[in-house]
C-alpha positions, -999 to +999 in steps of 0.1 A: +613+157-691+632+169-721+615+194-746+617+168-772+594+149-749+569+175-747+569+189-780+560+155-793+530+151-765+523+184-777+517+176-813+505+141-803+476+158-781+469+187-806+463+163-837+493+186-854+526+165-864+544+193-874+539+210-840+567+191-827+593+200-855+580+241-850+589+241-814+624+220-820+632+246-843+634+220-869+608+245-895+593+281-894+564+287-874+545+298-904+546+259-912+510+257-888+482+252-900+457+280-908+432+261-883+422+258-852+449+228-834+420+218-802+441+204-771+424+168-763+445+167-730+437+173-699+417+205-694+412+230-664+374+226-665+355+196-682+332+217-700+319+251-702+291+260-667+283+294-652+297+301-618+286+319-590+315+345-583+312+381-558+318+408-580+318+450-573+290+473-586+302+507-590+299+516-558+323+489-545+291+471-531+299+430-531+269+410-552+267+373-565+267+371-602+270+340-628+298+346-651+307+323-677+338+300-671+358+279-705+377+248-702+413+256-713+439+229-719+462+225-692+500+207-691+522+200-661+559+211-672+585+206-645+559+201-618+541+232-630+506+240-638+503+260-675+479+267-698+489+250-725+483+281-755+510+298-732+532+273-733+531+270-765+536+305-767+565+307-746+581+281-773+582+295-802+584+334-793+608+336-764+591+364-748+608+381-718+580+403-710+548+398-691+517+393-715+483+384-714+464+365-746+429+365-755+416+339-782+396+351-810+393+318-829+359+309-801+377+282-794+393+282-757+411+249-760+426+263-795+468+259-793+471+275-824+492+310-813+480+324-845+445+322-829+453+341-798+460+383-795+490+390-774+488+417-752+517+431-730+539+428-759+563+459-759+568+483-787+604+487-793+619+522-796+620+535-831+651+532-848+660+564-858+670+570-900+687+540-898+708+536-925+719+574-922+724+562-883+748+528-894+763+551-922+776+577-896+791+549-876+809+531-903+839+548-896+843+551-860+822+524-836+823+528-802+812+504-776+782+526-761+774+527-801+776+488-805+753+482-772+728+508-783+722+488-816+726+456-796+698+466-770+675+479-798+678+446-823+675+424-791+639+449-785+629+440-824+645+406-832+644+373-814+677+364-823+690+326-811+727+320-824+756+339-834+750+337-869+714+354-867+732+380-851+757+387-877+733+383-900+707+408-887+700+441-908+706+464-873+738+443-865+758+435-896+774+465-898+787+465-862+827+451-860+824+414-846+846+418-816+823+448-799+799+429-808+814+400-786+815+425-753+781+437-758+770+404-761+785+396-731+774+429-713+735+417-715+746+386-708+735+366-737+759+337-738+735+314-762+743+347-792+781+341-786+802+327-809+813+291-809+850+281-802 
């Protein structure tokens, strides 16, 4: 299936049109809407039960307990299983890193991202007095110079085309064609220019 197809069963089983334009890049993700967007899909549990699980005590001795257990909406993309908050996650932030999210809305079936806490997500390194930094380098860029500034905009920015990364406050200053090799050093070809 293409993602057009499954943004708009996305926004057709959330209740949200403008889901579908958010994750074809079509508006901003501040565009959602401030409430709660339930998934009316298929879910991973019909409805909330206690389950018997085996747990530890402190002492590492096995005992039954009931813990609670939530429905959460579930999708099959590409013959995979996914929750569908992640998914929806994965859309619109790009994330390369491994995270966990928790909801804090109370609602587990919520799509909203807005509604969930990210954990996992990492803090990018500092950039250090950075117009004193880009000033310094004005004169004389080298490539180690351009690929440090690359690897720390890539670390703060989710950038998506060449013109984002021209554009971006940490990268406008850099000369376009080192710009081109360091590009190519990460191996980003979807930030390269067009020919």
């Amino acid at each position: 299936m293409k993602l057009e197809q499954y943004a708009r069963r996305l926004a057709k089983k959330t209740g949200t049109p403008v889901l579908e334009e958010i994750v074809l890049g079509k508006r901003k993700m501040e565009d959602l809407p401030a409430e709660c967007m339930p998934w009316t899909g298929r879910k991973t549990i019909s409805k909330s039960r206690l389950r018997a699980k085996i747990v530890r005590d402190h002492n590492k001795r096995p005992y039954k307990d009931l813990v609670p257990e939530t429905p959460y909406g579930l999708i099959i993309v590409e013959g995979k299983r996914l929750l569908v908050h992640r998914y929806i996650f994965m859309l619109l932030k790009k994330p390369f890193y491994e995270f966990t999210m928790r909801n804090h809305c109370g609602n587990t079936l919520c799509c909203n991202p807005m509604h969930w806490l990210v954990h996992g997500e990492p803090d990018p390194v500092p950039f250090p007095h950075e117009e004193a930094f880009l000033a310094a380098l004005e004169a004389n860029w080298t490539q180690s110079d351009v690929n440090w500034v690359i690897d720390q905009a890539l670390a703060k920015y989710t950038l998506t085309s060449w013109e984002e990364v021209i554009n971006n406050t940490m990268l406008e200053e850099c000369p376009h064609d080192m710009l081109v090799v360091g590009l190519k050093e990460y191996r980003r070809p979807g930030l390269l220019p067009i020919k």
